[in-house]
C-alpha positions as a LaTeX table, in Angstrom:
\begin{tabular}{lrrr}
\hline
Residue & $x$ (\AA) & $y$ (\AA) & $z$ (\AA) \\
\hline
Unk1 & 98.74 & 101.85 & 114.07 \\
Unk2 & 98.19 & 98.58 & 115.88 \\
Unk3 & 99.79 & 95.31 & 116.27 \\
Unk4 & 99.62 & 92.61 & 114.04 \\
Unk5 & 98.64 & 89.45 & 115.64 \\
Unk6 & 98.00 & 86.81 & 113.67 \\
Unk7 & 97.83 & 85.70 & 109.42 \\
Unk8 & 94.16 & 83.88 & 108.67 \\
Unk9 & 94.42 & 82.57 & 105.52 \\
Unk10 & 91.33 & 80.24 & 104.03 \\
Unk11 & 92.72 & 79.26 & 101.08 \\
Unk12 & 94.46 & 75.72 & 99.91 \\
Unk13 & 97.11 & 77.06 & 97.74 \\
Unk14 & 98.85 & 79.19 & 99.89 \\
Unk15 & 102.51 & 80.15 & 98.92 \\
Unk16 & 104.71 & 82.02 & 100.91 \\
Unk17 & 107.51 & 83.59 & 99.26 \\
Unk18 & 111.30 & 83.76 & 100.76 \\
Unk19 & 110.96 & 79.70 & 101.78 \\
Unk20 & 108.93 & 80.31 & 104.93 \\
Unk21 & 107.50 & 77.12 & 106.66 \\
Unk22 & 103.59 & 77.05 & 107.53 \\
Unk23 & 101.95 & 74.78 & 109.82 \\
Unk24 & 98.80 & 72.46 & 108.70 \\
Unk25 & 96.12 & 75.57 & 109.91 \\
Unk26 & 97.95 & 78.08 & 107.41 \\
Unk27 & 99.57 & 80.06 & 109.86 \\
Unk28 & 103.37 & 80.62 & 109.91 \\
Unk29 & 105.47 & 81.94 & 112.62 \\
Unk30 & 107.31 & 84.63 & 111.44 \\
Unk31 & 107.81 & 87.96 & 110.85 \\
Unk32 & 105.72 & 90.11 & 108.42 \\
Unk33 & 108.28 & 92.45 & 107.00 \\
Unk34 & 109.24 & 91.26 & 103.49 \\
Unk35 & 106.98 & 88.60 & 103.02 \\
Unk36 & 104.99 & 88.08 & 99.73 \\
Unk37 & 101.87 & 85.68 & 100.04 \\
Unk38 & 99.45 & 84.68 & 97.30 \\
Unk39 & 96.87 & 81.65 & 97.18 \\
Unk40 & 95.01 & 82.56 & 94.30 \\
Unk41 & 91.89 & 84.59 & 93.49 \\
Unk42 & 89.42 & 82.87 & 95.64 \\
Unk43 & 91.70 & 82.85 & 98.98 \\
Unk44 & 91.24 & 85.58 & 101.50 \\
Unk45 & 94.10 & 86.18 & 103.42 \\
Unk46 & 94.42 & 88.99 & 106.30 \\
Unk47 & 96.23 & 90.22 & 109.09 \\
Unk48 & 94.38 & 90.50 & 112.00 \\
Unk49 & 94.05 & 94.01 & 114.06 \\
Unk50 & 94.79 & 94.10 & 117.76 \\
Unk51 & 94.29 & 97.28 & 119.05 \\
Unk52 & 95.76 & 99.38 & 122.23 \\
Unk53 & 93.40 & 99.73 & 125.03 \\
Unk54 & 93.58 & 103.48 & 124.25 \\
Unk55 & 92.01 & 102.96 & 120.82 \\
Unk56 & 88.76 & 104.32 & 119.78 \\
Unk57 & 86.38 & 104.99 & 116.57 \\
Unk58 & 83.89 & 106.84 & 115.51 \\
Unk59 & 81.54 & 107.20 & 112.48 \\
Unk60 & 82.59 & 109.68 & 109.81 \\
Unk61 & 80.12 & 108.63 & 107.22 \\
Unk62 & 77.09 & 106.42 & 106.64 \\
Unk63 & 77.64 & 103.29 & 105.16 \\
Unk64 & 77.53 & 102.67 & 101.53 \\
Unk65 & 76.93 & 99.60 & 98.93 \\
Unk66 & 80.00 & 98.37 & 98.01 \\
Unk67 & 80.20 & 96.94 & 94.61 \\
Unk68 & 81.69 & 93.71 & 92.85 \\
Unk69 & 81.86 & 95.13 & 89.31 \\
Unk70 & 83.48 & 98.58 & 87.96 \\
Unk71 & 79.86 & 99.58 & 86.47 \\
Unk72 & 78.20 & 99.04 & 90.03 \\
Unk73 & 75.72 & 96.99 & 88.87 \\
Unk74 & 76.27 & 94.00 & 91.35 \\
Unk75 & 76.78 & 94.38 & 95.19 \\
Unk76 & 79.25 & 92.53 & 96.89 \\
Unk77 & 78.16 & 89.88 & 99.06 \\
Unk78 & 80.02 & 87.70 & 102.07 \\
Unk79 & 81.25 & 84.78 & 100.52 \\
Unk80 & 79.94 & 82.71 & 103.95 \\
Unk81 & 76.67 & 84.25 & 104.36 \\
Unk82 & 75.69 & 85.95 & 101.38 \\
Unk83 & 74.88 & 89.01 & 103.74 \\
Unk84 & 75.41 & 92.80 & 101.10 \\
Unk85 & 78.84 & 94.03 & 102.10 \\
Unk86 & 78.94 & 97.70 & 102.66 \\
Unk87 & 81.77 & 100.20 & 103.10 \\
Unk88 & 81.72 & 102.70 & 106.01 \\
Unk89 & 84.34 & 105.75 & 106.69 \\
Unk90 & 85.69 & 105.59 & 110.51 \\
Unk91 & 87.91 & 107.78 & 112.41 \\
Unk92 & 90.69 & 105.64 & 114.31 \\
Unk93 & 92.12 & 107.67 & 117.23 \\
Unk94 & 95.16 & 105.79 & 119.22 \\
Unk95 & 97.12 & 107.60 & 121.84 \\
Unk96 & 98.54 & 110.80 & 120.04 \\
Unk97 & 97.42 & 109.83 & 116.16 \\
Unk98 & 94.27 & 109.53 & 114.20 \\
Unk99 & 93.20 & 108.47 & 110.77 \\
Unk100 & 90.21 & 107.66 & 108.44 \\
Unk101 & 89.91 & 104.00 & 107.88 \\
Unk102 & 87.39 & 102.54 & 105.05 \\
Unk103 & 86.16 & 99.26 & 106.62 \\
Unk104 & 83.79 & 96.86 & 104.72 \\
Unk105 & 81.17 & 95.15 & 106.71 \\
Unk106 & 78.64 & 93.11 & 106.02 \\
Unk107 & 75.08 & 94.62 & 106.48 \\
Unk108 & 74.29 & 92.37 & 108.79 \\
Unk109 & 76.64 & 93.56 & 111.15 \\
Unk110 & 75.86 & 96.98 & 111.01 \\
Unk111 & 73.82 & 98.84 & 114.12 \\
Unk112 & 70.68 & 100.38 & 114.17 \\
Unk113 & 70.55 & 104.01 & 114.66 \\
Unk114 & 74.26 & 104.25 & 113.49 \\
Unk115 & 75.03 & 107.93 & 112.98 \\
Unk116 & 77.91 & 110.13 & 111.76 \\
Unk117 & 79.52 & 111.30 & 115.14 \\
Unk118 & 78.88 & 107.80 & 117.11 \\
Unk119 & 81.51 & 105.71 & 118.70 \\
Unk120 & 81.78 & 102.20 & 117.95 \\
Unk121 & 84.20 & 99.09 & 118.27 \\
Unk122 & 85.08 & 97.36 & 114.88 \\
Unk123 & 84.49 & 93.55 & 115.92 \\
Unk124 & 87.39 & 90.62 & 114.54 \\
Unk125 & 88.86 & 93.64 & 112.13 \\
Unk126 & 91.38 & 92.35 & 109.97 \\
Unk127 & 93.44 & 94.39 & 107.22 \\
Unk128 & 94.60 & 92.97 & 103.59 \\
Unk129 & 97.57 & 94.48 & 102.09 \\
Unk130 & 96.73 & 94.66 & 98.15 \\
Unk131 & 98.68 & 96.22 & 95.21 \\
Unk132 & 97.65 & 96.15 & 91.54 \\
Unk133 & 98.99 & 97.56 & 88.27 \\
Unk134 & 96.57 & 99.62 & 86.49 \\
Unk135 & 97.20 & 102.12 & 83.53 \\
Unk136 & 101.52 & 101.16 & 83.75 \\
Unk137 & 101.19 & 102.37 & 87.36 \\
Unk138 & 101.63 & 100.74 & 90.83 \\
Unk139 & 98.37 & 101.38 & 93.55 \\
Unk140 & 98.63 & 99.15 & 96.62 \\
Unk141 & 97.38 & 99.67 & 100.30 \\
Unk142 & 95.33 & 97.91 & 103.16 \\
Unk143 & 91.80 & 96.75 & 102.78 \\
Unk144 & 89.91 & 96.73 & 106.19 \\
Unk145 & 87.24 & 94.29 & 106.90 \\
Unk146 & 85.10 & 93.67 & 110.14 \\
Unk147 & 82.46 & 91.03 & 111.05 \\
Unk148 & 80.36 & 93.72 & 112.81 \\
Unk149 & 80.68 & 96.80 & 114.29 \\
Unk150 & 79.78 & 97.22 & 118.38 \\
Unk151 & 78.13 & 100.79 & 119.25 \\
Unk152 & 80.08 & 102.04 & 122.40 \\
Unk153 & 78.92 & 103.94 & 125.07 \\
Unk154 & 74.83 & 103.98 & 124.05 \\
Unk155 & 72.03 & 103.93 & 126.26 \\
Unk156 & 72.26 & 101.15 & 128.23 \\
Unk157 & 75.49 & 101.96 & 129.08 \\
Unk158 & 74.87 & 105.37 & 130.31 \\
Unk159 & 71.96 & 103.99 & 132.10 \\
Unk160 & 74.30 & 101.43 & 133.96 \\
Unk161 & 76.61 & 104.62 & 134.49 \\
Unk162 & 73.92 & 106.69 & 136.01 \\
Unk163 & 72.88 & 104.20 & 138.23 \\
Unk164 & 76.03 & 103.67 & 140.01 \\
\hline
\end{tabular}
C-alpha cells in the first residue's frame, strides 16, 4: 500500500526481538520484516503511513463510537486529550489498487459536513500491526489511526479554482 517511514513508539519498556539496537528516542534503524516489538499494555507503538502522491480517500461510511469494553458501554477516549475516539470506513485508492481502511480518529478531528462520497486526507496516519488468540484461534491485522482527517477539494478550493 504505502511506505513505511518511521516506528513511534511512547512507551519505556520497549523490547525489540531478534537483538535489534534502538536509539534513546525509541526508534531503531532497521528493517521491518521479521521484527517482533512489545512494550507492554499501556505503550502505543505504530508505523507511520507515507503515502504516494497519487493516493486518495474518500468516505464510505459515517463515523461511529468506538468502544473500550466488549459490552459497549464505555467509549474510547485519546489517551492525550481525552477527545471520544470514533471509527470511520475509507476507501484508499493508489495508482491501480483500492481498499477499505477502518481508521480511528478522535472526534475532534473529524470535519463538519463530512459525508459518505467526500474526499479527504487522513492527517499523521499511522498503522499498528496486532494479533491475538481468541477461542484457540490466531486473528491479527493493522489498526489505523489518524490525528484528523483534512476534507479535500471543498469549497474554498473550488472557489480558488474558479477564480483562476
Amino acid at each position: 500500500m504505502a511506505q513505511l517511514l518511521m516506528i513511534r513508539a511512547e512507551c519505556p519498556d520497549l523490547v525489540a526481538q531478534r537483538g535489534e539496537d534502538f536509539d534513546e528516542g525509541g526508534f531503531g534503524g532497521f528493517g521491518a520484516a521479521g521484527l517482533t516489538l512489545s512494550g507492554g499494555a499501556d505503550c502505543d507503538i505504530g508505523i507511520r503511513v507515507g503515502l504516494l502522491p497519487t493516493a486518495s480517500f474518500m468516505v464510505g461510511t459515517m463515523p461511529v463510537p468506538k468502544y473500550a469494553d466488549a459490552e459497549k458501554t464505555q467509549f474510547a477516549t485519546d489517551r492525550e486529550t481525552g477527545a471520544k475516539l470514533k471509527t470511520i470506513t475509507l476507501f484508499f485508492m493508489e495508482e491501480d489498487r483500492a481498499e477499505a481502511l477502518k481508521i480511528t480518529v478522535p472526534e475532534t478531528g473529524l470535519p463538519n459536513g463530512l459525508k459518505p462520497g467526500m474526499p479527504v486526507m487522513p492527517v499523521e496516519l499511522f498503522a499498528t500491526p496486532w494479533a491475538r488468540i481468541f477461542n484457540g484461534q490466531l486473528a491479527d491485522g493493522i489498526a489505523y489511526r489518524a490525528d484528523r482527517l483534512d476534507l479535500v477539494g471543498g469549497p474554498d478550493s473550488a472557489a480558488e479554482d474558479e477564480a483562476a
